[in-house]
C-alpha positions as CSV (number, residue, x, y, z in Angstrom):
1,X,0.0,0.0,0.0
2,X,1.8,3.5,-1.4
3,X,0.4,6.2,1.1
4,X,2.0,8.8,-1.0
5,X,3.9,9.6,-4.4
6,X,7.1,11.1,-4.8
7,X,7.2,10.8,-8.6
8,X,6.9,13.5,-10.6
9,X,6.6,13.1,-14.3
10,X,9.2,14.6,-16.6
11,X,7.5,18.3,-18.3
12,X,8.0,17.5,-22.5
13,X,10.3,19.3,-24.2
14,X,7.8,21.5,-25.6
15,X,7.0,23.2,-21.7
16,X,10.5,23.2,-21.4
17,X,11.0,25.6,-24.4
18,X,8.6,27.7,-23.1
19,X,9.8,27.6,-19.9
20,X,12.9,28.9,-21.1
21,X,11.4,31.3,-23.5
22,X,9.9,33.0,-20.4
23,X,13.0,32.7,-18.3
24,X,14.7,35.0,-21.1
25,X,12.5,37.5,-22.2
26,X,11.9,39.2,-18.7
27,X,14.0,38.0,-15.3
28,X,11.1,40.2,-13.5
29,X,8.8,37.5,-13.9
30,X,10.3,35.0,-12.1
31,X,9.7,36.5,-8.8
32,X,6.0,37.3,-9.6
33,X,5.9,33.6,-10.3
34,X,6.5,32.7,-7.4
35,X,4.7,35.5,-5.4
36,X,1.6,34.2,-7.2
37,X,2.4,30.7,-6.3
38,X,2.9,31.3,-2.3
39,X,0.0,30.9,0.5
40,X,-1.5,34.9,1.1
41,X,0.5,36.3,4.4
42,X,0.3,39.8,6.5
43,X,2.9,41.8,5.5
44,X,6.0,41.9,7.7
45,X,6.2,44.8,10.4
46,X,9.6,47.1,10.4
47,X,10.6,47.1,13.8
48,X,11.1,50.3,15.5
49,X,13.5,51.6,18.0
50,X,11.6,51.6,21.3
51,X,12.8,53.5,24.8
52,X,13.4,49.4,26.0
53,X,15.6,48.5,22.6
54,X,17.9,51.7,22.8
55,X,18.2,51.4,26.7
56,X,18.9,47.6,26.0
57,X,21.5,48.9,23.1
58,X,23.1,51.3,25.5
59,X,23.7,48.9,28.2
60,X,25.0,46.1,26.0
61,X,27.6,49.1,24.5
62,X,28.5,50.3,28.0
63,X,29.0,46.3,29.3
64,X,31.3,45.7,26.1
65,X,33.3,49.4,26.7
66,X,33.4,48.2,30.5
67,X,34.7,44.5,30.0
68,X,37.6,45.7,27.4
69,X,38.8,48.3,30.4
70,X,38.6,45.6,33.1
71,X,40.5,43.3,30.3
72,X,43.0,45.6,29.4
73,X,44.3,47.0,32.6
74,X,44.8,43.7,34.1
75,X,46.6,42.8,31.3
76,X,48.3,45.8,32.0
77,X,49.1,45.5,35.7
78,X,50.3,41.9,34.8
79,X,52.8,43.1,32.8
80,X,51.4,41.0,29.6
81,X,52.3,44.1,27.2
């Protein structure tokens, strides 16, 4: 008992040609093709910079700028440079 089919039947030459034919007359197609082909979705929100995301930012810049301080004076004291 086959519960499903993986074989897909070879397209003729002839869709082939065309195929091609539409391939080089206009390379703007192609991704319309596909667009048409795809399930519908909401469009995809830009995300914004929020009061949280540039307090997050600013934190994550100040821990990095802290760290390489901490890093490089300890190097420092130890005499590694």
């Amino acid at each position: 008992m086959v519960l499903c089919s993986y074989h897909h039947p070879q397209p003729d030459s002839k869709s082939r040609a065309s195929d091609n034919d539409v391939l080089t007359t206009d390379s703007r197609l192609i991704p319309r093709l596909f667009r048409s082909l795809a399930p519908e979705c909401p469009p995809i929100r830009i995300q914004r910079w929020s009061a949280r995301r540039a307090a997050t930012t600013a934190a994550l810049f100040s821990g990095g700028a802290l760290f390489a301080y901490l890093l490089f004076d300890n190097l420092n004291e130890s005499n590694f440079f």
